[in-house]
C-alpha positions as CSV (number, residue, x, y, z in Angstrom):
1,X,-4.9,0.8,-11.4
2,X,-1.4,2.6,-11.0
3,X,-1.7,2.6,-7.4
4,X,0.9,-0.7,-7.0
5,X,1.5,-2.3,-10.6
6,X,4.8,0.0,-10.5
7,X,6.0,-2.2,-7.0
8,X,4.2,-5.4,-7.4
9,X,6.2,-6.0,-10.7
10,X,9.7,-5.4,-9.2
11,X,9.7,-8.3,-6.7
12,X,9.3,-11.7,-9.2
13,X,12.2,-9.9,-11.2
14,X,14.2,-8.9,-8.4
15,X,17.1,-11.8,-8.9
16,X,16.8,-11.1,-12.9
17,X,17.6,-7.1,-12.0
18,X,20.4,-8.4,-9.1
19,X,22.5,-10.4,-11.6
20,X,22.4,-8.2,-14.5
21,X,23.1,-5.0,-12.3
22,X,25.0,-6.9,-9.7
23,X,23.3,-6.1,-6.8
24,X,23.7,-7.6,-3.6
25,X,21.4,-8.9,-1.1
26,X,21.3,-6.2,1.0
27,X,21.0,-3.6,-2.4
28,X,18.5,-5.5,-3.6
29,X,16.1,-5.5,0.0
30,X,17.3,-1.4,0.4
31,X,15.9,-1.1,-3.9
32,X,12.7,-2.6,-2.5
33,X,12.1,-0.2,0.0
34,X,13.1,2.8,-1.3
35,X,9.1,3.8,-2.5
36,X,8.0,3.0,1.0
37,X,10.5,5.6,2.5
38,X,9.8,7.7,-0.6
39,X,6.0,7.0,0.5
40,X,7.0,8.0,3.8
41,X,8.9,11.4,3.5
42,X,6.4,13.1,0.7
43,X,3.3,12.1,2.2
44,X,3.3,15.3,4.8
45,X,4.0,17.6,1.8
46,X,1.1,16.1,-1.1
47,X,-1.6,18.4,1.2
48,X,1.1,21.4,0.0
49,X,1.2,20.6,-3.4
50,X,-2.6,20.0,-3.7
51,X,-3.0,23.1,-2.0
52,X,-0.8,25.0,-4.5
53,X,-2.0,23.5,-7.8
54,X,-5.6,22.3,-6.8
55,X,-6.2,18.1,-6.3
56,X,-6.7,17.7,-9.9
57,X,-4.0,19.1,-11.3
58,X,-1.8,17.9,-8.5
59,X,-3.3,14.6,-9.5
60,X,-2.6,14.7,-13.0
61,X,1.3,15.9,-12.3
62,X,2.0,12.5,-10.1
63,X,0.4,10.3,-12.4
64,X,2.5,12.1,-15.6
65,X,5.7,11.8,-13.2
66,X,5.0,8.1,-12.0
67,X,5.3,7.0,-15.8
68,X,8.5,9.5,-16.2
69,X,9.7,7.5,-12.9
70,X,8.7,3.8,-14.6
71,X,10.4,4.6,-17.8
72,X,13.6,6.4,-16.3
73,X,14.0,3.1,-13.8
74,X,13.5,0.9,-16.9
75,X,16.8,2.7,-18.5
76,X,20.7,2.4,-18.1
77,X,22.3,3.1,-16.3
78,X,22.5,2.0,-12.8
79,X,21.8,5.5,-11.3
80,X,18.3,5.8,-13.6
81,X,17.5,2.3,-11.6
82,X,17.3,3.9,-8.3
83,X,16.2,7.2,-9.7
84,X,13.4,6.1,-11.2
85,X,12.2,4.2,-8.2
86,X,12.3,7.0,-5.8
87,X,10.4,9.3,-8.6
88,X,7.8,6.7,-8.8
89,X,7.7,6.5,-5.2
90,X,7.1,10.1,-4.6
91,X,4.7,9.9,-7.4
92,X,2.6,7.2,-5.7
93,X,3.3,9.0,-2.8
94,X,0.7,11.7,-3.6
95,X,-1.5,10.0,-5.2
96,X,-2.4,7.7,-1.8
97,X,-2.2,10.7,0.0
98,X,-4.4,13.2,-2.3
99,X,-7.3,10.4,-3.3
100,X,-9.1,10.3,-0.1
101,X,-9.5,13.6,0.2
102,X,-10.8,13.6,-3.8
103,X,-13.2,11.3,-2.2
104,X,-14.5,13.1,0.9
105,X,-15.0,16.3,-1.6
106,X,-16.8,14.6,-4.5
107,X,-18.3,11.6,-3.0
108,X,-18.9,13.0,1.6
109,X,-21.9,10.3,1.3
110,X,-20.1,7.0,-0.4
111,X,-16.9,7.5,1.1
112,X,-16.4,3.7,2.0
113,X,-17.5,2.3,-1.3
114,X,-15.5,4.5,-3.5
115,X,-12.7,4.2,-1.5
116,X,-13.1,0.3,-1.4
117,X,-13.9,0.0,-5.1
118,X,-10.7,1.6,-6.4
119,X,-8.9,-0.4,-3.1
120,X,-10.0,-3.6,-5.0
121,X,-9.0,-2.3,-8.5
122,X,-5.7,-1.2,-6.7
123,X,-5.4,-4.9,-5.2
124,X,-6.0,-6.7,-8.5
125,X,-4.0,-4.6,-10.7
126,X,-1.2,-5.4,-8.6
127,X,-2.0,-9.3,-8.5
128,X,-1.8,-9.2,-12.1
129,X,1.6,-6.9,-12.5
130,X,3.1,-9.5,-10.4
131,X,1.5,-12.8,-12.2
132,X,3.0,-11.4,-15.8
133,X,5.9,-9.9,-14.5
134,X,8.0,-13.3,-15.1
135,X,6.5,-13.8,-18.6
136,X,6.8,-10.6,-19.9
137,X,10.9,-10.6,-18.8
138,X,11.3,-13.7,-21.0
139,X,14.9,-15.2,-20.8
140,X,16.8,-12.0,-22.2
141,X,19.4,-10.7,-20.3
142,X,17.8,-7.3,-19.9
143,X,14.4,-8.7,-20.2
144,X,13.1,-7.2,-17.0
145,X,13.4,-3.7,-18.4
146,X,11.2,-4.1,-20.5
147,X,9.0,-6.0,-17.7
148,X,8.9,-2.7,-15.3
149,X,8.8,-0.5,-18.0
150,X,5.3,-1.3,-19.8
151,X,3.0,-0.1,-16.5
152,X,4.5,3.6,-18.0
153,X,1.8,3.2,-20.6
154,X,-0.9,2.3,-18.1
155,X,0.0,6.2,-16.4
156,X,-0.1,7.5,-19.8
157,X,-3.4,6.6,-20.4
158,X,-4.8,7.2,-16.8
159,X,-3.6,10.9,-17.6
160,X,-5.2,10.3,-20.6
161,X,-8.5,9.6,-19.0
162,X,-7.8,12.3,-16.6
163,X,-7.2,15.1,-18.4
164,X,-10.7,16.9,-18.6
165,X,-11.0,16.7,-14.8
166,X,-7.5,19.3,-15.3
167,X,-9.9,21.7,-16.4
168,X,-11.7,21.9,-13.2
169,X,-8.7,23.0,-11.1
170,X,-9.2,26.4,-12.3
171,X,-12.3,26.8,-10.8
172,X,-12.7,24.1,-8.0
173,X,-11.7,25.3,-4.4
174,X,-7.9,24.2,-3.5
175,X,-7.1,22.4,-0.1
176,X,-8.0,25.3,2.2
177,X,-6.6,26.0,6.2
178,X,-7.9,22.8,8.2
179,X,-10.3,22.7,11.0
180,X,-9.5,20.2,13.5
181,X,-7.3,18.1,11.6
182,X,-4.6,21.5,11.3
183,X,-2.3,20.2,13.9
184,X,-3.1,16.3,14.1
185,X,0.4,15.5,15.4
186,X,-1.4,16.5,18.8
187,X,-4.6,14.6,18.4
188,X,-5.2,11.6,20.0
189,X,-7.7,10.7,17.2
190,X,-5.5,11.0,14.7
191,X,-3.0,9.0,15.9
192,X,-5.2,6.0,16.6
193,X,-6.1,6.1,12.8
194,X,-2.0,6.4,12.2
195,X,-0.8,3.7,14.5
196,X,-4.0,1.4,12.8
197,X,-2.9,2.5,9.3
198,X,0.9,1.8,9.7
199,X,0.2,-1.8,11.5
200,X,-2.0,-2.9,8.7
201,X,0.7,-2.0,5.7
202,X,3.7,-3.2,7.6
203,X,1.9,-6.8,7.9
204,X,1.2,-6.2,4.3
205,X,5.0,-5.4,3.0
206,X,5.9,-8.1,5.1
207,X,4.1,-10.2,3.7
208,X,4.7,-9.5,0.4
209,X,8.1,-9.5,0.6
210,X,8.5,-13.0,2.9
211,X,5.5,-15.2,2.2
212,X,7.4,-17.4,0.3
213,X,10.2,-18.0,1.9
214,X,7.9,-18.3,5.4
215,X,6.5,-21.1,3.3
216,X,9.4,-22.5,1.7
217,X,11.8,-22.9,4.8
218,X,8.4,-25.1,6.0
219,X,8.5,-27.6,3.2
220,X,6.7,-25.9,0.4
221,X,8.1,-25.9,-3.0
222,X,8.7,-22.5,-4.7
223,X,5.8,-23.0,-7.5
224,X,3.2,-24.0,-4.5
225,X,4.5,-20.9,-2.6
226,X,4.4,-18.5,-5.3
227,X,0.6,-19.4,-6.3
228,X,-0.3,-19.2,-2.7
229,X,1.1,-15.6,-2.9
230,X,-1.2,-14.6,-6.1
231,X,-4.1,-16.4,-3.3
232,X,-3.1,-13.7,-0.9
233,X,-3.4,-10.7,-3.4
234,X,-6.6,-11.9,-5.0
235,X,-7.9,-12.4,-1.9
236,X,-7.3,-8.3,-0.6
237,X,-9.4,-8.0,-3.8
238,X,-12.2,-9.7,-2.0
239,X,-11.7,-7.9,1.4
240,X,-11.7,-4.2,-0.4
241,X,-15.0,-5.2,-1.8
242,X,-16.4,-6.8,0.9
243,X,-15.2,-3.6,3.2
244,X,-16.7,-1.4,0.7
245,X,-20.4,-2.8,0.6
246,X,-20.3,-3.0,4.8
247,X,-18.8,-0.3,5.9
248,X,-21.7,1.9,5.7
249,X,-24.2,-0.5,6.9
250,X,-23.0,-0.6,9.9
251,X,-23.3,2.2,13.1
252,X,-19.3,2.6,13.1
253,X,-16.4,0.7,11.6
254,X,-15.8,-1.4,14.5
255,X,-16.7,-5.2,13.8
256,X,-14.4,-4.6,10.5
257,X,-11.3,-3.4,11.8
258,X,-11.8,-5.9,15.0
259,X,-13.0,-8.8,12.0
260,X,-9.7,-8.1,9.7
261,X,-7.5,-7.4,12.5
262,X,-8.1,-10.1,14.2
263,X,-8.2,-12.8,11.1
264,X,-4.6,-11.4,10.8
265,X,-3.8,-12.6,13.8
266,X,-5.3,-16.4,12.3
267,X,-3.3,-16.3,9.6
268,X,0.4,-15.3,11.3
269,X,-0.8,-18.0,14.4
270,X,-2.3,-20.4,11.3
271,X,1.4,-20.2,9.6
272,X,3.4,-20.6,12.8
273,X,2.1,-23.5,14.0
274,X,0.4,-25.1,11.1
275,X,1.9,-24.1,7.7
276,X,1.2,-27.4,6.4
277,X,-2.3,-25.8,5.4
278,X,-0.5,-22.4,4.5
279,X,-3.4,-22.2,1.5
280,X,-6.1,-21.5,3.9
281,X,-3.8,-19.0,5.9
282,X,-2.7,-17.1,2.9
283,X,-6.3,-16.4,1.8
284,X,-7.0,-15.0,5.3
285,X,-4.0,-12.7,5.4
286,X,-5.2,-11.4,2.0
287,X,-8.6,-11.0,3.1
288,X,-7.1,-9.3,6.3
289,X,-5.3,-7.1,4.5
290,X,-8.0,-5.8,1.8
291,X,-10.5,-4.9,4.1
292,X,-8.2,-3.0,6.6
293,X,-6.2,-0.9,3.9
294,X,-9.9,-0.4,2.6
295,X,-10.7,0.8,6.3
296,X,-7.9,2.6,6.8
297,X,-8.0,4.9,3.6
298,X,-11.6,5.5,4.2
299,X,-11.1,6.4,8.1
300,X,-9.0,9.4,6.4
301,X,-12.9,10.7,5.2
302,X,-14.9,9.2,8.0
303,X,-13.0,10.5,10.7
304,X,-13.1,14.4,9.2
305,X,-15.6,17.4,8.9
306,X,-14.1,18.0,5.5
307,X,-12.0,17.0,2.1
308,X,-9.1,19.4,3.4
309,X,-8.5,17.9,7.2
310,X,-9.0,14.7,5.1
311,X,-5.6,15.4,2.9
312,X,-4.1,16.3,6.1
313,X,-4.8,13.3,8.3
314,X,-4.2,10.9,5.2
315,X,-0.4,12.9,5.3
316,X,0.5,12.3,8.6
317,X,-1.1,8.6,8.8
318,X,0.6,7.8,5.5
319,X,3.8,8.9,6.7
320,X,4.5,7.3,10.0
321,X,2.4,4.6,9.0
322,X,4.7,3.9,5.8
323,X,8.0,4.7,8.0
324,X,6.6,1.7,9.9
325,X,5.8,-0.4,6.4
326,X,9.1,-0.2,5.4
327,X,10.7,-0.7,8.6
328,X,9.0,-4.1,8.6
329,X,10.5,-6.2,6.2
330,X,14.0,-5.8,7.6
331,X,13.1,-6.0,11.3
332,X,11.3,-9.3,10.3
333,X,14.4,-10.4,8.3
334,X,16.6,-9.4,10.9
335,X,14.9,-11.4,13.9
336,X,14.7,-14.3,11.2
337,X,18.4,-14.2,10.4
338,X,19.6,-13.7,13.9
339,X,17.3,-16.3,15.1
340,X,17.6,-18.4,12.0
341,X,14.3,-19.5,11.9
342,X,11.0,-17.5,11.2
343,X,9.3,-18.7,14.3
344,X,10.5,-15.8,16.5
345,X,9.1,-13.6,13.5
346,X,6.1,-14.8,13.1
347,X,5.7,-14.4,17.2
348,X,6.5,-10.2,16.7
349,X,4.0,-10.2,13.5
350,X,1.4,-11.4,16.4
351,X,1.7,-9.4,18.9
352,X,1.9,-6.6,16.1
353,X,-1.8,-7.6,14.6
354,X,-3.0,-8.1,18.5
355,X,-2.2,-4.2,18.9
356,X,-3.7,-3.8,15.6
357,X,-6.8,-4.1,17.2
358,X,-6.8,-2.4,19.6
359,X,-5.7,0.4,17.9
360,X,-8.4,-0.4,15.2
361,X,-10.9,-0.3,17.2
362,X,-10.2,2.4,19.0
363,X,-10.0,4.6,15.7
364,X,-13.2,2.9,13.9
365,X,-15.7,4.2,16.7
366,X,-18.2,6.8,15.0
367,X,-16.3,10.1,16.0
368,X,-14.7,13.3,13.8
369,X,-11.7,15.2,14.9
370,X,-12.1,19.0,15.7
């Protein structure tokens, strides 16, 4: 639940955070990215701290430090704005990273329908920051502190919940030295599952960040295009689940990466050259986008002999492939602004999902590193 609520929320508020802190434009877009890069420099070193402190005590640290991250961000001044996001972001950080590898150890036989259940949870929870984000601002001047700063009780009481599993660190093996996975910068494997991982989030942030005005420079109003952007996170809900129940039913994870991958593809083509019917395309981006970030956190498991390799693959694929996520947005902006239109945009998202894939393919056949 605390996987996305902390970065869903910002976006409705952004303009309410801009005028009271005086951001500009480009402060604002560089605010929103800040947990991606955060995502993307601490990912290599989560397997470390795991390795150190055990997974659930590492576990329980970044959940106690995302809510110290969401309340610090919530406070004045300026400086505890940015602060606090790049906490949170290395906070959230090791918690994508370390959670597959929790997975592999405690559940090796149901690694695709754990990791799609709390994929689903992850997806909803974030549909819902974003819905009450608005409301919960209210007209007050400094309403949207209050706004980001409520998801630090939701940490506090997943630590809550969390806390006997501390106990277990003591006596549960640590992330030991990997197998095939120890050097995965040099496996061909491995990058297949990064370059497949880092497609499917930047078409994500992408989205999530220029949906709307994709829709709105076509002729949609700004109500029409916001509900079609809660469509698009409800529906990931529906892809995680639908990943989670297939993805062991079938001889290797091909049809679903080639499936989502390709209904990507639908949905940018849908929105280029039909975007009167931008409903239908929204729903198929967000199913898109559930079942491959569902498929892509369980490949972490599938593709590995063991929990440790697991934390290390899920390092390196989260890092490049969230150094790609956050590169997204601005590239996309950039070809919009210099092109001023999103047509040429929507063409590079394309061919982007058409080498998603491949590349998902190619990682989803029934194979382990080592």
């Amino acid at each position: 639940m605390n996987l996305r609520a902390a970065i869903t929320s910002l976006g409705p508020v952004l303009s309410f955070v801009q005028a009271d802190q005086g951001l500009s434009s480009v402060a604002a877009s560089v605010l929103v990215s800040v947990p991606l890069i955060a995502f993307a420099a601490c990912s290599p070193i989560a397997p470390k701290v795991a390795a150190k402190l055990g997974l659930e005590r590492a576990l329980g640290a970044a959940v106690l430090l995302l809510a110290i991250g969401i309340l610090v961000r919530s406070a004045p001044p300026q400086v505890l704005l940015w602060t606090g996001t790049a906490l949170l972001g290395v906070a959230i950080a090791i918690l994508n990273v370390l959670l597959p590898a929790l997975v592999k150890r405690d559940f090796p036989a149901r690694v695709g329908p754990i990791t799609g259940t709390y994929t689903a949870v992850q997806s909803g929870v974030a549909a819902i920051a974003a819905g009450v984000a608005v409301p919960l601002a209210g007209q007050q001047a400094g309403g949207w502190r209050l706004s980001l700063g409520v998801w630090a009780g939701l940490a506090l009481v997943a630590l809550g919940v969390f806390l006997p599993q501390l106990r277990r660190s003591a006596a549960a093996p640590a992330l030991v030295r990997t197998t095939g996975a120890a050097r995965p910068w040099t496996n061909g494997l491995a990058w297949q599952v990064t370059v497949f991982m880092g497609l499917q989030s930047l078409a994500f942030y992408v989205l999530v960040t220029w949906l709307s005005s994709i829709e709105h420079a076509a002729g949609l109003s700004l109500v029409t295009a916001g509900f079609h952007q809660l469509l698009f996170n409800l529906s990931g809900l529906v892809g995680s689940l639908v990943c989670s129940v297939l993805i062991h039913r079938l001889p290797d994870q091909r049809p679903i990466a080639i499936t989502g991958s390709s209904l990507l593809t639908v949905a940018l083509t849908g929105l280029l050259v039909a975007p009167g019917i931008a409903v239908v395309w929204a729903v198929f981006a967000g199913l898109a986008g559930g079942s491959t970030l569902a498929l892509a956190l369980s490949l972490f498991g599938l593709r590995t002999k063991n929990y440790s390799d697991a934390g290390v693959l899920s390092g390196m694929a989260q890092s490049a492939g969230y150094t790609l996520a956050a590169l997204g947005p601005i590239v996309i902006g950039a070809v919009h602004d210099a092109a001023s239109s999103w047509k040429p945009a929507l063409g590079v998202l394309i061919v982007l999902a058409l080498v998603q894939t491949v590349f998902g393919g190619l990682a989803s056949r029934h194979r382990t590193m080592g």
